[in-house]
MINURO-211742 format. One line per 8 residues: their letters; for each residue x, y, z of N, C-alpha, C, O. Coordinates in steps of 0.1 Angstrom, whole numbers, plus 2048, in hexadecimal, padded with zeros to 3 digits. Layout:
a) X:Y:Z:X:Y:Z:X:Y:Z:X:Y:Z  ... .
***
This chain:
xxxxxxxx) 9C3:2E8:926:9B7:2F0:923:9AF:2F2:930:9AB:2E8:937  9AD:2FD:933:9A0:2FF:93D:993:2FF:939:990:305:92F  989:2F8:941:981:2F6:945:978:301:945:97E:30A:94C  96C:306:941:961:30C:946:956:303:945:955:2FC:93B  947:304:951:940:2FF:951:937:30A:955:92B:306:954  937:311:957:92E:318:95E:92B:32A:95C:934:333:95E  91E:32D:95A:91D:33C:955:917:342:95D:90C:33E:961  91C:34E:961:911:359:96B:90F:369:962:917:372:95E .
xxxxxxxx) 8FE:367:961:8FE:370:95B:8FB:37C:95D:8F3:37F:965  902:384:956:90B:391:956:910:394:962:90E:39E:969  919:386:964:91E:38A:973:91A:38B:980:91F:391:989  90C:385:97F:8FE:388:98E:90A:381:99A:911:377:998  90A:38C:9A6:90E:383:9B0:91C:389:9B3:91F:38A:9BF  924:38C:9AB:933:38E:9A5:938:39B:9AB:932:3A3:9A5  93E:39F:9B3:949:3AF:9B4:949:3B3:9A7:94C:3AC:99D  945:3C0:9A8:947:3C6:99A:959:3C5:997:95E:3C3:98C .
xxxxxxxx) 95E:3C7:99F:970:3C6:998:971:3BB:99B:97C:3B9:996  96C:3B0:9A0:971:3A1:996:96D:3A0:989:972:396:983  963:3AA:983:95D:3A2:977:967:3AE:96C:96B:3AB:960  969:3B9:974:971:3C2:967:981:3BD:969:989:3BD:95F  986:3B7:977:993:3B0:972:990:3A5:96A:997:3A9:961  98A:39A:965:985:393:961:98D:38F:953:995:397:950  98D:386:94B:997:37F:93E:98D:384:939:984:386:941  989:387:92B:97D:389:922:97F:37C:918:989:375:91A .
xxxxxxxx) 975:379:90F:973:373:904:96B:377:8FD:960:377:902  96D:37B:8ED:963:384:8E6:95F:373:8DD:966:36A:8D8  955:376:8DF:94B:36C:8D4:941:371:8CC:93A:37A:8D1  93D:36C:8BC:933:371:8B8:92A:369:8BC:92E:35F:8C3  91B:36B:8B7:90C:365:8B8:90F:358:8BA:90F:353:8C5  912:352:8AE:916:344:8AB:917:340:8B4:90D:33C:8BB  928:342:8B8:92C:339:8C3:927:33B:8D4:929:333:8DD  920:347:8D5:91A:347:8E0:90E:341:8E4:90A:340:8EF .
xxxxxxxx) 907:33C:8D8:8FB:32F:8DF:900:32A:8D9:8FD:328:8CD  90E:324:8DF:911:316:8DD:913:312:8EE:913:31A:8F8  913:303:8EF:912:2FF:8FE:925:2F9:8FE:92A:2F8:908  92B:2F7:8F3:936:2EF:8F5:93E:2F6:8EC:93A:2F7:8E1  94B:2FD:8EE:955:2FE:8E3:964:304:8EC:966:307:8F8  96A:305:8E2:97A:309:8E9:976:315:8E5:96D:31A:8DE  986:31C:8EE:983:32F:8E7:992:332:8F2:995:32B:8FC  997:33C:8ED:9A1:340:8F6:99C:34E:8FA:997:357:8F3 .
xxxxxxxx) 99D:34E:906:99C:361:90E:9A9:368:90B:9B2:364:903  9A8:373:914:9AE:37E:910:9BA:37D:913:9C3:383:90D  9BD:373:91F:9C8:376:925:9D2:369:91D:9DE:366:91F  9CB:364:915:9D2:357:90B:9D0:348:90B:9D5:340:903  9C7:347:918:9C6:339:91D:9BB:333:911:9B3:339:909  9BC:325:912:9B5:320:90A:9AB:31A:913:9AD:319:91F  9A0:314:90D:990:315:916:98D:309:90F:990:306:904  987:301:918:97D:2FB:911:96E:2FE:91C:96E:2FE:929 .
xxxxxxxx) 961:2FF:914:957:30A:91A:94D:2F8:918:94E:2EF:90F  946:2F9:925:93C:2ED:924:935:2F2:92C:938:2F3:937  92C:2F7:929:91F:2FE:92F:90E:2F2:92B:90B:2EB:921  90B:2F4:935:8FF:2E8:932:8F9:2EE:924:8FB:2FA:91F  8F3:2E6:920:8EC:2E2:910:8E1:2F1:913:8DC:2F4:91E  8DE:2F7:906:8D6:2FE:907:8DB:30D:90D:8D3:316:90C  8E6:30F:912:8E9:31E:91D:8EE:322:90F:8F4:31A:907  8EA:331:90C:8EF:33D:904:8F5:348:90B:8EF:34F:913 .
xxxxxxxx) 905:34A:908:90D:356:910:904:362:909:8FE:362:8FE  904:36A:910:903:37A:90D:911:386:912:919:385:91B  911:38D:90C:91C:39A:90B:919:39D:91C:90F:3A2:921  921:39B:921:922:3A1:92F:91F:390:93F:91F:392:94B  91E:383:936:91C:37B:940:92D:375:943:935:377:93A  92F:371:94A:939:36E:952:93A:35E:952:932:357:959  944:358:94A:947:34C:94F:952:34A:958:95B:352:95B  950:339:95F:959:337:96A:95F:32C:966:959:324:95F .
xxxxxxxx) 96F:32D:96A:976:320:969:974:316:973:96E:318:97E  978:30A:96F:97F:304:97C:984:303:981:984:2F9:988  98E:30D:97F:99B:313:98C:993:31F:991:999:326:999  986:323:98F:986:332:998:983:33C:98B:978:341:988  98E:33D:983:990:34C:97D:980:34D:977:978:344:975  97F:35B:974:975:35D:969:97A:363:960:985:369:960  96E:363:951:96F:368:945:963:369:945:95A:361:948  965:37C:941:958:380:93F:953:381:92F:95D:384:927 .
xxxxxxxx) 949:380:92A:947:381:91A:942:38A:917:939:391:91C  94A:389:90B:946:397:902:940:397:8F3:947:391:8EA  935:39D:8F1:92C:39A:8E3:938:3A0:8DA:93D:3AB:8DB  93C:394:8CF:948:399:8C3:93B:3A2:8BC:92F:3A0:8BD  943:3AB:8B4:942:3B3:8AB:93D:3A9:89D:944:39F:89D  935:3A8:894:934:3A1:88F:92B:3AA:882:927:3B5:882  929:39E:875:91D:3AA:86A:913:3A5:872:913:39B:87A  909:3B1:86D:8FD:3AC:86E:8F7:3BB:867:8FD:3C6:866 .
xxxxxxxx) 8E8:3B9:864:8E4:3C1:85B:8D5:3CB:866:8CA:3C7:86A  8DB:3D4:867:8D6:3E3:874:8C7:3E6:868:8C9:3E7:85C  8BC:3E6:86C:8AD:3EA:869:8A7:3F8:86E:8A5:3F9:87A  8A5:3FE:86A:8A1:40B:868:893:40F:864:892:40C:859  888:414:869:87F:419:860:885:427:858:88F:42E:85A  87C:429:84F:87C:431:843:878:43F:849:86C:440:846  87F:44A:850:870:454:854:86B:45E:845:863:467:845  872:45A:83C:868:462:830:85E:457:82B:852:45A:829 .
xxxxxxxx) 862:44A:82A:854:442:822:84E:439:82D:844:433:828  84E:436:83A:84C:42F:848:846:436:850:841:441:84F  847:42A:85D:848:42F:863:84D:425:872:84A:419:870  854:427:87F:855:41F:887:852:415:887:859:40B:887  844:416:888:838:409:886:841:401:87C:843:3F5:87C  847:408:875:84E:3FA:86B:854:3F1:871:853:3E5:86F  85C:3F6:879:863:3EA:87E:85C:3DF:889:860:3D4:88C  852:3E4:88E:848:3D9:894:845:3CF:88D:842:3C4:891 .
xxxxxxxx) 847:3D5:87E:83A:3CA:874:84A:3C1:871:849:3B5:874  857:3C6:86C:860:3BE:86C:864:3B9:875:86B:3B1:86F  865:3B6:883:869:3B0:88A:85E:3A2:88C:861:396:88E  84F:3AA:889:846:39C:886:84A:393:881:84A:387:884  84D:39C:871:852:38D:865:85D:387:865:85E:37D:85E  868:38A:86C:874:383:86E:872:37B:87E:879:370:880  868:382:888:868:372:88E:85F:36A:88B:85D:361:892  858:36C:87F:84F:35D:878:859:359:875:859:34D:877 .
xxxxxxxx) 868:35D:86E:86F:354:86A:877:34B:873:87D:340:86F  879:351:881:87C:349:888:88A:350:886:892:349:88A  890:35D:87F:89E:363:882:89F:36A:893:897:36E:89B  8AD:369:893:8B2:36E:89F:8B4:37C:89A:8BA:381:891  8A9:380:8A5:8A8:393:8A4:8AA:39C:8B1:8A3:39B:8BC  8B8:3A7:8AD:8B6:3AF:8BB:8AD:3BE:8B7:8AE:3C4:8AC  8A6:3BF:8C3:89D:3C8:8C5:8A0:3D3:8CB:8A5:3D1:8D6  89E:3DF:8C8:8A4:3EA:8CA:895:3F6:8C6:88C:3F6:8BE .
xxxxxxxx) 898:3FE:8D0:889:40A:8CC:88A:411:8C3:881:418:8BE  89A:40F:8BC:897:419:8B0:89D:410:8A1:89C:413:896  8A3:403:8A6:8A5:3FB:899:8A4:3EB:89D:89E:3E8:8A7  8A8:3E4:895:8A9:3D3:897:8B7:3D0:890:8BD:3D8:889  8BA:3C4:894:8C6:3BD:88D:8C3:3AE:88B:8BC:3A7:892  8CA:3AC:883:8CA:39F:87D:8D3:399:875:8D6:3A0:86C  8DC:38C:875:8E5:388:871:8E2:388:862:8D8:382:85E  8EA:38D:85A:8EA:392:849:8E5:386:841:8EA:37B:842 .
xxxxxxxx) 8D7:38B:838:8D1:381:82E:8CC:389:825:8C2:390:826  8D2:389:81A:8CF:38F:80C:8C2:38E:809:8BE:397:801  8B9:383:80D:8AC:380:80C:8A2:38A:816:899:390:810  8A3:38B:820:89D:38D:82C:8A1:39F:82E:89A:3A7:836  8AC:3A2:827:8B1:3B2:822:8A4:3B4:818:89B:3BB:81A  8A6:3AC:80E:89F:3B3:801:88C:3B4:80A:885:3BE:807  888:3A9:813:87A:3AB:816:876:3B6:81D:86B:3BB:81C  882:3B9:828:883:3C6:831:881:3D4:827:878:3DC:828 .
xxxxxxxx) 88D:3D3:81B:88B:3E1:813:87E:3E2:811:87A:3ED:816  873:3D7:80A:86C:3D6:800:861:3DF:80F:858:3E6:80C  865:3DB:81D:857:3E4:825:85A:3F2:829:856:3F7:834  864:3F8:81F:869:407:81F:873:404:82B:86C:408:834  878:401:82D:884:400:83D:891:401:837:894:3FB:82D  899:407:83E:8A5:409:838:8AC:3FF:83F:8A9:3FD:84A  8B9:3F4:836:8C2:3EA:83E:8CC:3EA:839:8CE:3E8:82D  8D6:3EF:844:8E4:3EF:83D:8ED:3E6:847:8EA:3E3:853 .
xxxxxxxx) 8F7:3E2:841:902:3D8:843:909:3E3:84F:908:3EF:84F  910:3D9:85B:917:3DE:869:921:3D2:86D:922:3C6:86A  925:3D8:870:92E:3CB:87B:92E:3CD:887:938:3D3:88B  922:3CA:893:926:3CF:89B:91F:3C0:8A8:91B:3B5:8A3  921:3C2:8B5:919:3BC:8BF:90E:3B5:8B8:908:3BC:8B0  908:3A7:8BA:8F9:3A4:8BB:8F7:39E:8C8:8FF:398:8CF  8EC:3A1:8CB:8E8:39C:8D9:8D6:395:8D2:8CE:399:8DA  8D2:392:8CD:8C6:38B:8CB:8BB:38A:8D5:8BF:38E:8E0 .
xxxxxxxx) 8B1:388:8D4:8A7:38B:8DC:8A4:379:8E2:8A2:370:8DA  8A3:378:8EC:8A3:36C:8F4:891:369:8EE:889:372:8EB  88F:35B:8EE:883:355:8E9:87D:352:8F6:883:350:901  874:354:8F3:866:351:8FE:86B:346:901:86F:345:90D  86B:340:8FB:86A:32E:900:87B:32A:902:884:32F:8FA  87E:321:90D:88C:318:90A:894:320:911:891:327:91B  8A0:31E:909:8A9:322:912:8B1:333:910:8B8:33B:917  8AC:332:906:8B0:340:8FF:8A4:34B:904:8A1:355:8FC .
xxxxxxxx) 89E:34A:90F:895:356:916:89F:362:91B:8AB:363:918  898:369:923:89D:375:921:8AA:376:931:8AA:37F:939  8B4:369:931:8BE:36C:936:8BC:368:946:8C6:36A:94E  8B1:363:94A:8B0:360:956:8B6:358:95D:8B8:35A:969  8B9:350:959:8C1:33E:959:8BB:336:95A:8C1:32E:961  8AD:332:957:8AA:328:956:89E:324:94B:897:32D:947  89C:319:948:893:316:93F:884:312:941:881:309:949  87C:318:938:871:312:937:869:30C:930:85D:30E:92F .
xxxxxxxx) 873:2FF:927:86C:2F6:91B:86F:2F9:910:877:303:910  86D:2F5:906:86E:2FD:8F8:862:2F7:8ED:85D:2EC:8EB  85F:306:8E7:855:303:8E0:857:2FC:8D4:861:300:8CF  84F:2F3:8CC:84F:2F3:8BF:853:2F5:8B5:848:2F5:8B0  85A:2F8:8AC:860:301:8A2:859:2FD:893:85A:2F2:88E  852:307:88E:848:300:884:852:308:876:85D:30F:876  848:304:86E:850:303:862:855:312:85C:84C:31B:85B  862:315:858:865:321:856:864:325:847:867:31D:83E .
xxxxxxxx) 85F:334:844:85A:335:837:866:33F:82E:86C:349:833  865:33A:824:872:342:81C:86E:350:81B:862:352:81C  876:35A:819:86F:366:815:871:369:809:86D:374:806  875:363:802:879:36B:7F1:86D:372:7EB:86E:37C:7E4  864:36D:7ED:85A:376:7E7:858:381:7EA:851:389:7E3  862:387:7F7:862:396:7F9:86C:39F:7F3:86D:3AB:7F4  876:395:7EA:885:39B:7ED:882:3A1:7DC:88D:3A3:7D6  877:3A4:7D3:874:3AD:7C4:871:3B8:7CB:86B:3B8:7D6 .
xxxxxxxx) 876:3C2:7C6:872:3CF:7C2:863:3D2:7C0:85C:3CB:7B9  85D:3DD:7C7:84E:3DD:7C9:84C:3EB:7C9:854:3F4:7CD  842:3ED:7C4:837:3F6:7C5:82E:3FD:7CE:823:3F7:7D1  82F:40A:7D2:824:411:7DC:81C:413:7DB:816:419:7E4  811:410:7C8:80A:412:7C7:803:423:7C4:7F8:425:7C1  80D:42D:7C4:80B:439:7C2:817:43B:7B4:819:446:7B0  819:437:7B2:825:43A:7A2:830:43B:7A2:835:443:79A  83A:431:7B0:842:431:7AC:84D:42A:7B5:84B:429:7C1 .
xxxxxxxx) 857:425:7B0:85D:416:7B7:864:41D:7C4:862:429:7C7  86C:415:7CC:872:41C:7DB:881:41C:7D7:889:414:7DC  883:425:7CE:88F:42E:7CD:88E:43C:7D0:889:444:7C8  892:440:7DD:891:44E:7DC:89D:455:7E3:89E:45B:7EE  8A6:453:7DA:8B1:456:7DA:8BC:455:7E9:8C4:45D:7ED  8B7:448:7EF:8BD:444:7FA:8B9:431:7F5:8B3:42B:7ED  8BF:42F:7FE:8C4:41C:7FA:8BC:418:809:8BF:41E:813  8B3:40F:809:8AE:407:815:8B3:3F9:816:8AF:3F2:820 .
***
């Protein structure tokens, strides 16, 4: 088994054709904030990855062996549930207000100017519909949005502490069927 200990991210530093000859290894979310696990690359080798406690790969950073070689990583394809505002019952602004309530919950959310993603919760679907937003099922890349605090910031390499993590709140209360208050439920002949 080879050895990795070490990550450069997205390759800083690197000949652009060292990093496109490079072994790949596709990982989902999961296993990418992980600090320790096996995984085989592209070329067949098997890995074992020990990256200090706390480091999260992202889609395009570059690990190093300890022979030299690199593997560059690649965000797996994976579900996750793509957020939409509504432009007949919304509006953009919606997804401001949802990206609010999902990081009170402390979910991993990627941010995008025209949608969000989020790893699939039948719960946290039904509270999204219930604020007019459309959410449909994908399989595709997640890249999550790095936390202010710790180690999961936004890719720099290094850390600054971590905050607190206070108590997280269920949402079910969002996930009934609701009312606009004008006469009539949010069926309008499209699915959110």
């Amino acid at each position: 088994m080879l050895h990795v200990n070490k990550l450069m991210p997205q390759g800083r530093g690197l000949a652009s054709v060292l990093v496109r000859r490079a072994a790949t290894l596709e990982l989902d979310w999961d296993v990418r904030q992980k600090s320790r696990f096996d995984a085989t690359d592209s070329n067949g080798r098997k890995l074992g990855i020990f990256l200090p406690r706390g480091t999260v790969a992202r889609g395009g950073d570059v690990l190093v062996a300890e022979d030299g070689s690199l593997i560059k990583v690649v965000a797996a394809r994976q579900p996750v549930l793509v957020i939409t505002h509504c432009a007949d019952h919304g509006t953009p602004f919606d997804l401001l207000r949802a990206a609010y309530h999902l990081g009170n919950r402390h979910v991993p959310i990627e941010l995008k100017p025209d949608h969000l993603k989020i790893e699939p919760d039948h719960v946290l679907a039904g509270m999204l519909r219930s604020m007019h937003l459309i959410v449909r099922e994908a399989e595709e890349a997640f890249e999550p949005e790095g936390g202010a605090y710790g180690a999961h910031g936004a890719g720099h390499g290094h850390s600054h502490g971590s905050a607190p993590v206070g108590p997280v709140l269920h949402p079910d209360a969002y996930s009934g069927s609701h009312a606009h208050g004008h006469g009539h439920d949010h069926s309008h002949g499209h699915s959110h």
